[in-house]
C-alpha positions in Angstrom: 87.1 54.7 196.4 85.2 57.2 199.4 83.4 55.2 201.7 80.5 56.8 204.1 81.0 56.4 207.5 78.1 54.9 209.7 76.9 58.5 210.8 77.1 59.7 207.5 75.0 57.1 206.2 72.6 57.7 208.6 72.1 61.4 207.5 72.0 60.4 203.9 69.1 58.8 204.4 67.5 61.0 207.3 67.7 63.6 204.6 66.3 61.1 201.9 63.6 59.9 204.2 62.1 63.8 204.7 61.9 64.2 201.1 58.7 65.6 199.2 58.1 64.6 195.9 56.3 66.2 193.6 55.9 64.8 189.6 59.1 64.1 189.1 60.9 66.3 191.3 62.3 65.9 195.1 62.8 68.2 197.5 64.7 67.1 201.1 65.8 69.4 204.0 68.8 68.0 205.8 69.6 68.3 210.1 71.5 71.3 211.2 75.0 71.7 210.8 76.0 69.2 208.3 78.9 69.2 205.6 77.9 70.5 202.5 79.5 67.0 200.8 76.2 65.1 202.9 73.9 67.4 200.9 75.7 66.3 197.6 75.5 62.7 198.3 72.0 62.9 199.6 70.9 65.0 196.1 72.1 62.5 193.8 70.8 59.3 196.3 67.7 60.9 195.5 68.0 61.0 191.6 69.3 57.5 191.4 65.3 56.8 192.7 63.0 56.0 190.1 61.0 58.2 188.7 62.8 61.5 190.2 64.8 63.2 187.3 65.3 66.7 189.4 66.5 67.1 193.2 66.6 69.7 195.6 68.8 69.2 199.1 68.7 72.2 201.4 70.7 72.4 204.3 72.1 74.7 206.6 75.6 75.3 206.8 77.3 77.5 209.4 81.3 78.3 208.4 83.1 80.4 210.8 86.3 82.2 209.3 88.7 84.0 211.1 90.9 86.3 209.4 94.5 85.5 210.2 95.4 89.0 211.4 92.2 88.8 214.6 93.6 85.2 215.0 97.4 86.9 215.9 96.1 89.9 217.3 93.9 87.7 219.9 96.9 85.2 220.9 99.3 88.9 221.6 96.4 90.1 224.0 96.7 86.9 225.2 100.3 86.3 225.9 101.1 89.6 226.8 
């Protein structure tokens, strides 16, 4: 079984704790920059709370790709 670190945790229920709940609905913003498998957790955590039956996580995520072809191109500048 996947076990939550200490830090990850911690921002499970940071997000959990900034929650808004309305009826039977919850709606939580996560910190910046966190791994989209936080917001996940953090959305059903809130649906295992009574009396919530829909929940909303929203997060930003920043994902930097690289095509292959810059990466190469970058290290021959660089080596030559």
């Amino acid at each position: 079984m996947f076990t939550d670190d200490l830090e990850d945790y911690l921002l499970i229920a940071e997000t959990i704790k900034s929650a808004q709940i309305n009826d039977n609905t919850a709606i939580a913003i996560t910190p910046k920059n966190i791994d989209t498998v936080i917001i996940a957790k953090a959305a059903d955590a809130l649906l295992n709370i009574s009396g919530i039956s829909v929940s909303f996580v929203l997060g930003e995520i920043i994902m930097i790709y690289i095509l292959v072809e810059d990466l190469l191109a970058i290290l021959m500048f660089k080596l030559s």
